[in-house]
C-alpha positions, 0 to 999 in steps of 0.5 A: 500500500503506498503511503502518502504525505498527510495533508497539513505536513505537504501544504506545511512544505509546500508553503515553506518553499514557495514562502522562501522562494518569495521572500528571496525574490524581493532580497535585493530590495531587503538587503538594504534594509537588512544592513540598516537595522543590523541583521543578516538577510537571510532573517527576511527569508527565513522568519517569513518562510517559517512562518508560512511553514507554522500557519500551513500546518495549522490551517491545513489540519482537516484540510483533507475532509473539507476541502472539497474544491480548489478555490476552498483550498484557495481561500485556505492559502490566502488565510495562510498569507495574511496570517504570515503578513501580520505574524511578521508585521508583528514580529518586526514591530517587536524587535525593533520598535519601542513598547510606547510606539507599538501602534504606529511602528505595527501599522508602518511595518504592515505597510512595509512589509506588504509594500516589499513583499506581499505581492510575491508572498501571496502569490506563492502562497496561492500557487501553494494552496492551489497544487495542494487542492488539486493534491486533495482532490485528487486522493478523494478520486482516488478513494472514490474509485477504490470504493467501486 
């Protein structure tokens, strides 16, 4: 009997390395950033990318009984998305702003970070959350055709 990868460790994967491959996408523009607040780049391709990794794991948990189309898988990786936007958002907000400016350095950092690399992390989290959809519906045919 062939063994396969559960659900919520696949899209924690798959998540993980489109995360990745988004995050490094937009190095050159952080890498100035990156030497100015005094941390190495890989932080902004790392921390984003491990974040998706948590978030998808956690989304993805059941993903295999009710997930029945491609677009709820969708809706799925976009929620992984904002999660991992405002997770790093936050974050930022914490390491390298005062506790008295938490409001304002929180809402500046969503618009940085959104500004820098959102566009690439939400369509690698949508690529994700699609192969993972039709990864989901393809077992369920498969079981459905075991059935008959």
């Amino acid at each position: 009997m062939k063994q396969h990868l559960s659900i919520p460790m696949l899209a924690a994967l798959l998540f993980g390395v489109f995360g990745a491959l988004a995050a490094a996408s937009t190095q050159l523009l952080i890498s100035r950033f990156a030497r100015e607040a005094g941390v190495s780049d890989w932080i902004f391709i790392t921390v984003p990318a491990l974040f998706a990794t948590m978030f998808a794991l956690i989304v993805y948990q059941g993903a295999g009984r009710h997930v029945k189309t491609i677009n709820q898988s969708l809706s799925r990786g976009l929620l992984v998305a904002i999660l991992t936007w405002i997770a790093f958002s936050a974050l930022a907000t914490w390491a390298w702003c005062l506790p008295e400016h938490y409001d304002e350095c929180f809402s500046r950092a969503l618009l940085v970070s959104g500004a820098l690399g959102g566009g690439q992390m939400l369509l690698a989290a949508l690529i994700a959350a699609a192969i993972i959809g039709y990864v989901i519906r393809g077992r369920a045919l498969d079981s459905w055709k075991a059935k008959d």
